[in-house]
Biotite code that builds the C-alpha atoms (Angstrom):
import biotite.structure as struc

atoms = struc.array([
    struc.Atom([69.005, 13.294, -69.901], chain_id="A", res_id=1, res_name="UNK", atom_name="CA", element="C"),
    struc.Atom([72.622, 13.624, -71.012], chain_id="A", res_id=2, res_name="UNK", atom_name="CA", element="C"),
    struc.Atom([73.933, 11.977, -68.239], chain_id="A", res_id=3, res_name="UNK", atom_name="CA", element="C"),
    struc.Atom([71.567, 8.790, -68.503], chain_id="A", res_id=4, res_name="UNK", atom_name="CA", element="C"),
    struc.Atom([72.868, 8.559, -72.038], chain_id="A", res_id=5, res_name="UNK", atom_name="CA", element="C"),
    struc.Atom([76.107, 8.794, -71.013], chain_id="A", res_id=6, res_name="UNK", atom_name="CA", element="C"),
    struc.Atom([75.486, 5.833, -68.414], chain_id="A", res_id=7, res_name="UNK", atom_name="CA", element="C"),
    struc.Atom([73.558, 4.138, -70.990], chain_id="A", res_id=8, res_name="UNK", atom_name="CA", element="C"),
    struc.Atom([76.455, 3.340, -72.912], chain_id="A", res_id=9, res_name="UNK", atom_name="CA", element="C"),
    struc.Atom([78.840, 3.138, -70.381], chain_id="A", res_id=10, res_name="UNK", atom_name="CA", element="C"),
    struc.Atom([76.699, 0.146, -69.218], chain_id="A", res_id=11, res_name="UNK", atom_name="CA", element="C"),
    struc.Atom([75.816, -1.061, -73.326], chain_id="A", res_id=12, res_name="UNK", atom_name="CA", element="C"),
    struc.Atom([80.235, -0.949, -73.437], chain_id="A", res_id=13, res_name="UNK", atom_name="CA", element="C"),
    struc.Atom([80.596, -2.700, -69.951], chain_id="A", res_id=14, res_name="UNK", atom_name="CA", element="C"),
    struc.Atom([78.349, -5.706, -70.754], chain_id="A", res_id=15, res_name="UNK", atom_name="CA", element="C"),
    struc.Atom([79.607, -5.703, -74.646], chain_id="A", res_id=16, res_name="UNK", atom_name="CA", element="C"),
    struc.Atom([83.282, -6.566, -73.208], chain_id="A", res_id=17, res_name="UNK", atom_name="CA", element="C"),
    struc.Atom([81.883, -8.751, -70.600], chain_id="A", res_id=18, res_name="UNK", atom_name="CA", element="C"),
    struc.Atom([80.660, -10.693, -73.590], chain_id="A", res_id=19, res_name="UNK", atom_name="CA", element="C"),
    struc.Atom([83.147, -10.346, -75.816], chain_id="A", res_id=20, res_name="UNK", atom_name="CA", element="C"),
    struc.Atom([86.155, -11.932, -73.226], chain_id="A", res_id=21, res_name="UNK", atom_name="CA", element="C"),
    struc.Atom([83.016, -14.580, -72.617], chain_id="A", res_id=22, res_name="UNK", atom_name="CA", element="C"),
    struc.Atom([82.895, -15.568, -75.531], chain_id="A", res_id=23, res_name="UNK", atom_name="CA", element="C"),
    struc.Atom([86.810, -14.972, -76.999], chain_id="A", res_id=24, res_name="UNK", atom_name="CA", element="C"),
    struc.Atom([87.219, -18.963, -77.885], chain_id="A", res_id=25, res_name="UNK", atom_name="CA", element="C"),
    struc.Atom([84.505, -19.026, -79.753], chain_id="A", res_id=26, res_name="UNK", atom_name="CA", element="C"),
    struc.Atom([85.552, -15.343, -82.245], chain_id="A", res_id=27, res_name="UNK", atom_name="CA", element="C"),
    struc.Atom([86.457, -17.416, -85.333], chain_id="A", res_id=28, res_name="UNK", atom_name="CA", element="C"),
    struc.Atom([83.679, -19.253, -85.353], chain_id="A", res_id=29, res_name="UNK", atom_name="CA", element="C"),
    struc.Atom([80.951, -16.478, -84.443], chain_id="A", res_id=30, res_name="UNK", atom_name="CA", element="C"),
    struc.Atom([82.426, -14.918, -87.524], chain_id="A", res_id=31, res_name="UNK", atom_name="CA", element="C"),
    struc.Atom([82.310, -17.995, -89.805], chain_id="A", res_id=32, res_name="UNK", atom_name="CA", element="C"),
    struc.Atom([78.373, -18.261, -88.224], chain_id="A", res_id=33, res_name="UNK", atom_name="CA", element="C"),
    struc.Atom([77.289, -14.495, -88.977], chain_id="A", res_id=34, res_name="UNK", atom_name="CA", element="C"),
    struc.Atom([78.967, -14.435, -92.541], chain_id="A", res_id=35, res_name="UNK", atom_name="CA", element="C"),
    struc.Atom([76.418, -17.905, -93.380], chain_id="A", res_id=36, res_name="UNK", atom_name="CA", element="C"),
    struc.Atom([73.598, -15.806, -91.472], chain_id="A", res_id=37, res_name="UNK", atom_name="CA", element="C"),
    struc.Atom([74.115, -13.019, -93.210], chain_id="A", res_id=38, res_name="UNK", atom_name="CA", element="C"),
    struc.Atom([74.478, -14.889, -96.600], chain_id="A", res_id=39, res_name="UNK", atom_name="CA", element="C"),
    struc.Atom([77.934, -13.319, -98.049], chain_id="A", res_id=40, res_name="UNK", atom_name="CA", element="C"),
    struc.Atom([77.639, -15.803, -100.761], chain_id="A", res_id=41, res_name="UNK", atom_name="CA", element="C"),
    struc.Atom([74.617, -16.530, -102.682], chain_id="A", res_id=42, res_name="UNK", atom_name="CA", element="C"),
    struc.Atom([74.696, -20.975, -102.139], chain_id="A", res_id=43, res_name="UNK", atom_name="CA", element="C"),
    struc.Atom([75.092, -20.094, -98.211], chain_id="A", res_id=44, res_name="UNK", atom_name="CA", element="C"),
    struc.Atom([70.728, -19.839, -97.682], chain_id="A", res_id=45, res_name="UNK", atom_name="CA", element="C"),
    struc.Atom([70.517, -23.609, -99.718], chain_id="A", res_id=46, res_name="UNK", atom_name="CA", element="C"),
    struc.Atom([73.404, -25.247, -97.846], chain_id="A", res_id=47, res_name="UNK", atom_name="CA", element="C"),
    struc.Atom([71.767, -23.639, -94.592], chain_id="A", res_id=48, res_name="UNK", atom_name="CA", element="C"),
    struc.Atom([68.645, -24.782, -95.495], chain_id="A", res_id=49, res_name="UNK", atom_name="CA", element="C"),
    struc.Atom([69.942, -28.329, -96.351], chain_id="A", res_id=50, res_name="UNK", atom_name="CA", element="C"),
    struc.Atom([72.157, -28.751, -93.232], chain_id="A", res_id=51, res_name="UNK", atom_name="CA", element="C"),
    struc.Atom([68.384, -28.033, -90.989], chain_id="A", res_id=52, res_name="UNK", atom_name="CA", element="C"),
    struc.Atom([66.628, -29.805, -93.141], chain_id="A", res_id=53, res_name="UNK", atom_name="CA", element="C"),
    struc.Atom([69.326, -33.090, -92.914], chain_id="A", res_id=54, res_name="UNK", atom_name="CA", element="C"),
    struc.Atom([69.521, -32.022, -88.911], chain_id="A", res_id=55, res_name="UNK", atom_name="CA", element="C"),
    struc.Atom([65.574, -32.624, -88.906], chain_id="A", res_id=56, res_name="UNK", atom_name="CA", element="C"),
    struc.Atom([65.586, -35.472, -90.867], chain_id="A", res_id=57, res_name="UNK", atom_name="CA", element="C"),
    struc.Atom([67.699, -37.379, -88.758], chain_id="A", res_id=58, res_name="UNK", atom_name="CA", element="C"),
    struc.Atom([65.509, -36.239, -85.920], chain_id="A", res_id=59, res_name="UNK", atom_name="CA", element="C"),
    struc.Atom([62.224, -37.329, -87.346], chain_id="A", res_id=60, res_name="UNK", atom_name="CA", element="C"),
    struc.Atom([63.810, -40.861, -88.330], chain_id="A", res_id=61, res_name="UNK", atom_name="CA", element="C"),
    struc.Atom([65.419, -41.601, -84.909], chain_id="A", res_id=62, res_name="UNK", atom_name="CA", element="C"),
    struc.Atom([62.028, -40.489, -83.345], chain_id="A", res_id=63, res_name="UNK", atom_name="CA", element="C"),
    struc.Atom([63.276, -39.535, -79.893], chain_id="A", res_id=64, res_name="UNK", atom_name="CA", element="C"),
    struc.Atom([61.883, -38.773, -76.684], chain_id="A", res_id=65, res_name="UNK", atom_name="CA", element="C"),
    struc.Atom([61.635, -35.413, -75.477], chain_id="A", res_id=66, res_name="UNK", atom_name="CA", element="C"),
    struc.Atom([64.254, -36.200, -72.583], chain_id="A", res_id=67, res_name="UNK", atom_name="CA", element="C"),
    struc.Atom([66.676, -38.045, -74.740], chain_id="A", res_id=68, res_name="UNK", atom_name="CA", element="C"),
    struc.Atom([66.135, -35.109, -77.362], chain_id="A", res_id=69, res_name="UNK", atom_name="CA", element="C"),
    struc.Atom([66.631, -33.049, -74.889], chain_id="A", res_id=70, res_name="UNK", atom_name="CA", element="C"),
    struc.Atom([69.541, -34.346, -73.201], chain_id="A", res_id=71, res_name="UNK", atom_name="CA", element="C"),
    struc.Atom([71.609, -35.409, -76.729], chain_id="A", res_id=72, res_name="UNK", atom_name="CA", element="C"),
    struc.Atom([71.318, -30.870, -77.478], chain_id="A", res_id=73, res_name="UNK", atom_name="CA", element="C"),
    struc.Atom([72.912, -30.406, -73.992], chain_id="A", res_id=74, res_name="UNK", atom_name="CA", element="C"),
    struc.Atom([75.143, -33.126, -74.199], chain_id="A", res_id=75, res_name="UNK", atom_name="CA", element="C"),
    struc.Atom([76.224, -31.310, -77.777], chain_id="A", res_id=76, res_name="UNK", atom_name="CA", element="C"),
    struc.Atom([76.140, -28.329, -76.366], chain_id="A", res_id=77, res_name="UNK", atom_name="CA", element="C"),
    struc.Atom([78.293, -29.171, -73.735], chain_id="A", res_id=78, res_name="UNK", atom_name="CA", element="C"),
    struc.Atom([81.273, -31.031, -76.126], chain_id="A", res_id=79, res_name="UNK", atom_name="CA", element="C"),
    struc.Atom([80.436, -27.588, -78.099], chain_id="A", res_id=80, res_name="UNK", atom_name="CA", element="C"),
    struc.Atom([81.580, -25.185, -75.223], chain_id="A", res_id=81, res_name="UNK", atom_name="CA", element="C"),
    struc.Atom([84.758, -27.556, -74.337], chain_id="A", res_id=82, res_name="UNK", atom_name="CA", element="C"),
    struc.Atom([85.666, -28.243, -78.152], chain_id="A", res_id=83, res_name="UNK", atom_name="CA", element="C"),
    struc.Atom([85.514, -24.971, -79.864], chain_id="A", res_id=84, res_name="UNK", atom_name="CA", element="C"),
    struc.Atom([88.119, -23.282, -78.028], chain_id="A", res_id=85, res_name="UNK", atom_name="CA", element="C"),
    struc.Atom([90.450, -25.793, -78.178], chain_id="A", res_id=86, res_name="UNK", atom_name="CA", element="C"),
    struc.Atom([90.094, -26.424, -81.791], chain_id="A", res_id=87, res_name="UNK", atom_name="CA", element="C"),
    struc.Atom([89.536, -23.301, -83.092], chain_id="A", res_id=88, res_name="UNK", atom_name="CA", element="C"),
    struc.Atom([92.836, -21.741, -82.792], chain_id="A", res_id=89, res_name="UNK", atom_name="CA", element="C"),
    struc.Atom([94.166, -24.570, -84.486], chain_id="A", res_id=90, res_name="UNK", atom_name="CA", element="C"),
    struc.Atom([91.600, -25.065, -87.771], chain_id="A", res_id=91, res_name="UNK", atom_name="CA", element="C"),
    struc.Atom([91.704, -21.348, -88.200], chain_id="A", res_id=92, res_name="UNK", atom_name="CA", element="C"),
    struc.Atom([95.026, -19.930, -86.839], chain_id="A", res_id=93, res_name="UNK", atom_name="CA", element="C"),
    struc.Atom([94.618, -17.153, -84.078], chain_id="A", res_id=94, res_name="UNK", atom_name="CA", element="C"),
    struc.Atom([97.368, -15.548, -85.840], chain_id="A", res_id=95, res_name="UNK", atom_name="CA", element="C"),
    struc.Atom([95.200, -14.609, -89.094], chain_id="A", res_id=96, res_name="UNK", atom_name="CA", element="C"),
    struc.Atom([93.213, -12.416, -86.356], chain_id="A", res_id=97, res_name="UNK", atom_name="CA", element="C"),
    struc.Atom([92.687, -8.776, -87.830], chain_id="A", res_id=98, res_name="UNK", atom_name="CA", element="C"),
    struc.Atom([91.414, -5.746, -86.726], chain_id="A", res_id=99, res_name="UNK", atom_name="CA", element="C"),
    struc.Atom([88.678, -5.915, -89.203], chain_id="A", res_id=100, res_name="UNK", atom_name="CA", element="C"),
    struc.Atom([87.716, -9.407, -87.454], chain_id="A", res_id=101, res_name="UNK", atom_name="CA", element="C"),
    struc.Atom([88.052, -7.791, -84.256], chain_id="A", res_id=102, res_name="UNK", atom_name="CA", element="C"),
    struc.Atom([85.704, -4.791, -85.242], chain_id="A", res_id=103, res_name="UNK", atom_name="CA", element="C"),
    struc.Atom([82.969, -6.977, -86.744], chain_id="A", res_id=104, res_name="UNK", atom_name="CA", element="C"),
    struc.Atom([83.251, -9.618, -83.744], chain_id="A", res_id=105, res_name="UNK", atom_name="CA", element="C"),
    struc.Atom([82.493, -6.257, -81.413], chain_id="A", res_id=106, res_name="UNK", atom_name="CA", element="C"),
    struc.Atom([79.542, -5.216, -83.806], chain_id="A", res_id=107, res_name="UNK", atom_name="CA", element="C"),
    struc.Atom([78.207, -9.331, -82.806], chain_id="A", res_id=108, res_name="UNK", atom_name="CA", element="C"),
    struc.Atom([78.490, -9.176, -79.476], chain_id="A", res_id=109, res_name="UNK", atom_name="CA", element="C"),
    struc.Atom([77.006, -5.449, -79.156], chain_id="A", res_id=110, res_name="UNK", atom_name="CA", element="C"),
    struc.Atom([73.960, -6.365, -81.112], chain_id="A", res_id=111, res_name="UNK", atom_name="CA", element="C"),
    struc.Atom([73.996, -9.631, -78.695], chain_id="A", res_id=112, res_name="UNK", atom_name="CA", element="C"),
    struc.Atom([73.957, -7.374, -76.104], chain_id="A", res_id=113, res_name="UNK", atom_name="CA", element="C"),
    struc.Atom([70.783, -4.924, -77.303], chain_id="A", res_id=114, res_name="UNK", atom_name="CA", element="C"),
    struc.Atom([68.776, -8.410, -77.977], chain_id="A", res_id=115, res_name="UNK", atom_name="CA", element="C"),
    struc.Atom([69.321, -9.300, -74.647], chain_id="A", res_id=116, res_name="UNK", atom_name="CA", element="C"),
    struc.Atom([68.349, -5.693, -73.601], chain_id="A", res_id=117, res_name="UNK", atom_name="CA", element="C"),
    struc.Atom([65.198, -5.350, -75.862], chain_id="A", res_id=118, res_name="UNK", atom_name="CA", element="C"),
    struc.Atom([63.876, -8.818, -74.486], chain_id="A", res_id=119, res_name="UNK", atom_name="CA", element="C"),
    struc.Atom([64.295, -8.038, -71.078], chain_id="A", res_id=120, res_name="UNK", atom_name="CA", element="C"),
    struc.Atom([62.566, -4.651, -71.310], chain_id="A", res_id=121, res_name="UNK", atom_name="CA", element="C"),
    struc.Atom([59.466, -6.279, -73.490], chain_id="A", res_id=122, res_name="UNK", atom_name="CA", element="C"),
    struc.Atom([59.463, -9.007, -70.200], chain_id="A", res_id=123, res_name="UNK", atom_name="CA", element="C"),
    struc.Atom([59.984, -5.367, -68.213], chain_id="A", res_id=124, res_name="UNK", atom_name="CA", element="C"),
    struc.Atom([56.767, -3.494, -70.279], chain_id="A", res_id=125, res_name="UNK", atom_name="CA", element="C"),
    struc.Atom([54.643, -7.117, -69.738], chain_id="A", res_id=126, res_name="UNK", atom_name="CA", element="C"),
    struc.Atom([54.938, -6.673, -66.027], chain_id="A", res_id=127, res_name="UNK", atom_name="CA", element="C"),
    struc.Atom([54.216, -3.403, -66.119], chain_id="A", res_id=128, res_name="UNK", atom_name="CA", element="C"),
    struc.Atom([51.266, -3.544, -68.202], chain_id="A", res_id=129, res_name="UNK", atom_name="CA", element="C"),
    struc.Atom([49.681, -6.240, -65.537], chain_id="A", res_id=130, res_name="UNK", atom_name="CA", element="C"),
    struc.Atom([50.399, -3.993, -63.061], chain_id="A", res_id=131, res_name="UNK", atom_name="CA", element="C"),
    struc.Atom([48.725, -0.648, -64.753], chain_id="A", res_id=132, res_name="UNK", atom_name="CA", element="C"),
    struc.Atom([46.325, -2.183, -67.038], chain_id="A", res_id=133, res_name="UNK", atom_name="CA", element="C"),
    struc.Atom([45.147, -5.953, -65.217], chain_id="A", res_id=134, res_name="UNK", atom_name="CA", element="C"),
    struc.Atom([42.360, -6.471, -67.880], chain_id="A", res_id=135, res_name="UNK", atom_name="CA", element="C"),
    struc.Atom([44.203, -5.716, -70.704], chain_id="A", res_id=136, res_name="UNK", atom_name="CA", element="C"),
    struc.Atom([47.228, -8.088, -69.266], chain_id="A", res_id=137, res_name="UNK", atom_name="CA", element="C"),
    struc.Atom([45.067, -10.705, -68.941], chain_id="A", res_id=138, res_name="UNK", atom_name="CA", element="C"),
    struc.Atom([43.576, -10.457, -72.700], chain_id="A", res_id=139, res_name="UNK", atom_name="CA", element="C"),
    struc.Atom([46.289, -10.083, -74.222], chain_id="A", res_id=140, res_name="UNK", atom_name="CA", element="C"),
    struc.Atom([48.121, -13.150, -72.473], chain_id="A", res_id=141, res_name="UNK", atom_name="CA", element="C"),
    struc.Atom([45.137, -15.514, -73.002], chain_id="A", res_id=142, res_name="UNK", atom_name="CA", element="C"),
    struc.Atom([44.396, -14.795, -76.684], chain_id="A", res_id=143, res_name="UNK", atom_name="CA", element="C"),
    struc.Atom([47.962, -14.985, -77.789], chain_id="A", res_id=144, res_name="UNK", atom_name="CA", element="C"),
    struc.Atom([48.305, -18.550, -75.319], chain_id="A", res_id=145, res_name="UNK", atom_name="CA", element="C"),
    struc.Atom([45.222, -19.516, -77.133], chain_id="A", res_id=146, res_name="UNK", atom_name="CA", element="C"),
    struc.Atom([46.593, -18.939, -80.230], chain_id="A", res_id=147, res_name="UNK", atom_name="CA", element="C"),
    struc.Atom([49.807, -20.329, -79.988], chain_id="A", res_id=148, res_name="UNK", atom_name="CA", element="C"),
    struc.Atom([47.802, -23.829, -78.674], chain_id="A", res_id=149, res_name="UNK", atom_name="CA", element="C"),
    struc.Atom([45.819, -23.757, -81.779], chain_id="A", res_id=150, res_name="UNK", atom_name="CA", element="C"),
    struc.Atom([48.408, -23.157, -83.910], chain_id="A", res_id=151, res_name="UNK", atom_name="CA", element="C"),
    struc.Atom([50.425, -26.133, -82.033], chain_id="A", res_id=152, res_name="UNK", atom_name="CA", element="C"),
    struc.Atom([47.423, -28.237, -82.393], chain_id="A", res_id=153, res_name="UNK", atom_name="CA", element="C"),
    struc.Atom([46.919, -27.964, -86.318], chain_id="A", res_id=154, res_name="UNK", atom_name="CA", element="C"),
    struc.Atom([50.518, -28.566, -86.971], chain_id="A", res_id=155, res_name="UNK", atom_name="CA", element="C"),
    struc.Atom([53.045, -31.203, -86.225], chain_id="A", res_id=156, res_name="UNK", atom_name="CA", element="C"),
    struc.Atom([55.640, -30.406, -83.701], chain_id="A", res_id=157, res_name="UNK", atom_name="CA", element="C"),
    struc.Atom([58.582, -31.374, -85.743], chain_id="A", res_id=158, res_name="UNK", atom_name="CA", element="C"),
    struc.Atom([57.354, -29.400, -88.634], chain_id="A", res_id=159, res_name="UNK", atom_name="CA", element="C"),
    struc.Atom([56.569, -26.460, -86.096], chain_id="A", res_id=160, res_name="UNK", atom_name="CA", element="C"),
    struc.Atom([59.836, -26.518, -84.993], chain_id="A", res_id=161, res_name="UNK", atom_name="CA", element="C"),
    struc.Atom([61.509, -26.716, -88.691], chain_id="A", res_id=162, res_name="UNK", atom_name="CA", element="C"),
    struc.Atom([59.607, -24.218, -89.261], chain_id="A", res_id=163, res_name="UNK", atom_name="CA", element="C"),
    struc.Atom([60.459, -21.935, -86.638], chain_id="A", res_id=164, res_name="UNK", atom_name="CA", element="C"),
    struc.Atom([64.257, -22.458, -86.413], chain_id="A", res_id=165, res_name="UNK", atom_name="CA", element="C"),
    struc.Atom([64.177, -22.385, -90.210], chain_id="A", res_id=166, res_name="UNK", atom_name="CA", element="C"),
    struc.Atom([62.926, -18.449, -90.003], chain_id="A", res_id=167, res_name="UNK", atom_name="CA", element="C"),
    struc.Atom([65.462, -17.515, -86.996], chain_id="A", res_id=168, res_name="UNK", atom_name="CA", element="C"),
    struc.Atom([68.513, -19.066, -89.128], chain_id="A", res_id=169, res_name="UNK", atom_name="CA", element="C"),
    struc.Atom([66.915, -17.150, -92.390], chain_id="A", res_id=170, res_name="UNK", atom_name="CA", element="C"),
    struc.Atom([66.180, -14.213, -90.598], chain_id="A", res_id=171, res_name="UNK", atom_name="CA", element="C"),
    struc.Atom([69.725, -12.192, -90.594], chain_id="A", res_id=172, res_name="UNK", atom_name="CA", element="C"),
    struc.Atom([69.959, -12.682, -94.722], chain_id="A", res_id=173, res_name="UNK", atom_name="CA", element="C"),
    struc.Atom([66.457, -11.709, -95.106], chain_id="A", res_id=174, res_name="UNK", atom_name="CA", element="C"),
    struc.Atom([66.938, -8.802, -93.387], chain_id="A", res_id=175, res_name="UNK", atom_name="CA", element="C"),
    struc.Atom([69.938, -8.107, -94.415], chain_id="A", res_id=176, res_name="UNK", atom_name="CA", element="C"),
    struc.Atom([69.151, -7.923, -98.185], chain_id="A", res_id=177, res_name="UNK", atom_name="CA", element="C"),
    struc.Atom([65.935, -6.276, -97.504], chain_id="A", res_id=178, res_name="UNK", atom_name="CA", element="C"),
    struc.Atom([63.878, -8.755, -98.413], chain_id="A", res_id=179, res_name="UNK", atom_name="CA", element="C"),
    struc.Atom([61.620, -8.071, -95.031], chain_id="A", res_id=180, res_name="UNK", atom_name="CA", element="C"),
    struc.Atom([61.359, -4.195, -95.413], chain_id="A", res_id=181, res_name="UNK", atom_name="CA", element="C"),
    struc.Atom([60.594, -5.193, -99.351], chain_id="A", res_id=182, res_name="UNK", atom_name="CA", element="C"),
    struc.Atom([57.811, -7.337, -98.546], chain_id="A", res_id=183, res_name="UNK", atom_name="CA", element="C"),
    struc.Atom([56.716, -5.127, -95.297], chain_id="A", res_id=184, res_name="UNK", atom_name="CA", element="C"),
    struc.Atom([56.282, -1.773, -97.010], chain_id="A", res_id=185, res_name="UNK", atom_name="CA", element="C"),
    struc.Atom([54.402, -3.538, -99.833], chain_id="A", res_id=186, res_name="UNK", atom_name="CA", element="C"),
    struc.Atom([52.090, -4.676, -97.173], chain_id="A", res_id=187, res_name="UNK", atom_name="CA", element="C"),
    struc.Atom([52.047, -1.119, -95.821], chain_id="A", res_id=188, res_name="UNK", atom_name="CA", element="C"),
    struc.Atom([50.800, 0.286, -99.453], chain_id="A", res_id=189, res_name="UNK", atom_name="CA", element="C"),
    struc.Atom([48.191, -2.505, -99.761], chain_id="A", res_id=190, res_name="UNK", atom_name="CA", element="C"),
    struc.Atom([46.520, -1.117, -96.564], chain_id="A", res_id=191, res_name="UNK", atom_name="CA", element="C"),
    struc.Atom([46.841, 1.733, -97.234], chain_id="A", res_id=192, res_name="UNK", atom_name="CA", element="C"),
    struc.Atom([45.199, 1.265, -100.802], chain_id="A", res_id=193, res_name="UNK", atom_name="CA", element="C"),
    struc.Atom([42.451, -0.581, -98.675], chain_id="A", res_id=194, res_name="UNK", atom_name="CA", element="C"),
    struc.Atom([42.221, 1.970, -96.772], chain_id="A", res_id=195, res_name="UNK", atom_name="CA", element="C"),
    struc.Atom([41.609, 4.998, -99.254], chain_id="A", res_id=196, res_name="UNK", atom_name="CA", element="C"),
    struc.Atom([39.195, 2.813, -101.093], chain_id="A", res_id=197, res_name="UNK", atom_name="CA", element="C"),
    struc.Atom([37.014, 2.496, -97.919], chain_id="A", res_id=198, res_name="UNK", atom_name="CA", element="C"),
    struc.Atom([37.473, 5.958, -96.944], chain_id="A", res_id=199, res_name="UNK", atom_name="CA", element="C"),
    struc.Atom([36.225, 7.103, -101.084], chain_id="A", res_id=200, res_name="UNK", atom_name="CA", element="C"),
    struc.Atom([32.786, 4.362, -100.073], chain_id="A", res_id=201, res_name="UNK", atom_name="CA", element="C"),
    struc.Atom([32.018, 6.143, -97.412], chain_id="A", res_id=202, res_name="UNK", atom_name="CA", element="C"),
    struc.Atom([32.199, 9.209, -98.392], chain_id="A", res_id=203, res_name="UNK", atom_name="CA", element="C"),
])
């Protein structure tokens, strides 16, 4: 067991530097990124949530197609990749680099790393479960598809999609000031109040 630790974070090291020299151009700006996300300063969530809502805005005014949508994010993704490398050094001086940046751009890319990890082993535990439990796969995949189509079909895309990219960008702050566990355990207690209530009925 020890040694499949041991390997365990061998590998989690391995693929953490991997990503790390990947994505070395791009260390100022990650860090920039993850102090917004993380909402160091209290106007960071409005001006985040004014810079998607302007982003959106523009979107739902120019009204385009789904290829020219689509081709205009890889076309900015593309200028992204070449242009923040380049630039970067200069705007923020590679020379201001510290080992406190350097520490907290290795924390990014580890927990980058156990995403990744944790989505392929829920894609892993899917297969899996189609494999041992057919029925149950097939359930589970058609009530949730359903779902999601009903959910698509009551709400405009746009909005959906504000939405949604709205809660990923919010997500880091929220759960960094533990504003999800907050609202989760108070959840937790009203079910739990539910439940004791039911169980004091029946008996």
């Amino acid at each position: 067991m020890a040694e499949g630790d041991n390997r365990s974070t061998n590998l989690l090291a391995a693929e953490t530097a991997s990503l790390e020299e990947q994505l070395q151009g791009w260390g100022e700006v990650m860090l920039l990124a993850d102090k917004v996300l993380r909402w160091e300063r209290a106007w960071f969530p409005p001006a985040l949530l004014a810079v998607v809502s302007l982003v959106f805005l523009i979107i739902y005014y120019l009204d385009p197609s789904v290829l020219s949508g689509v081709s205009c994010f890889v076309m900015f993704l593309c200028l992204a990749d070449y242009l923040v490398p380049i630039l970067a050094p200069r705007i923020f001086g590679s020379n201001k680099w510290t080992t406190e940046q350097q520490q907290r751009f290795h924390e990014i890319c580890s927990s980058a790393v156990k995403t990744r990890r944790r989505a392929v082993g829920w894609w892993k535990r899917l297969f899996t479960l189609k494999e041992e439990k057919p029925k149950m796969y097939f359930m589970t995949v058609i009530i949730s598809l359903a779902a999601v189509a009903w959910v698509g079909q009551q709400v405009h895309n746009l909005l959906l999609t504000y939405l949604i990219v709205t809660f990923l960008l919010l997500l880091p702050g929220l759960n960094q000031h533990g504003i999800i566990s907050k609202y989760i355990g108070m959840a937790k207690r009203e079910i739990n109040k539910l439940l004791k209530q039911k169980e004091k009925k029946n008996e």
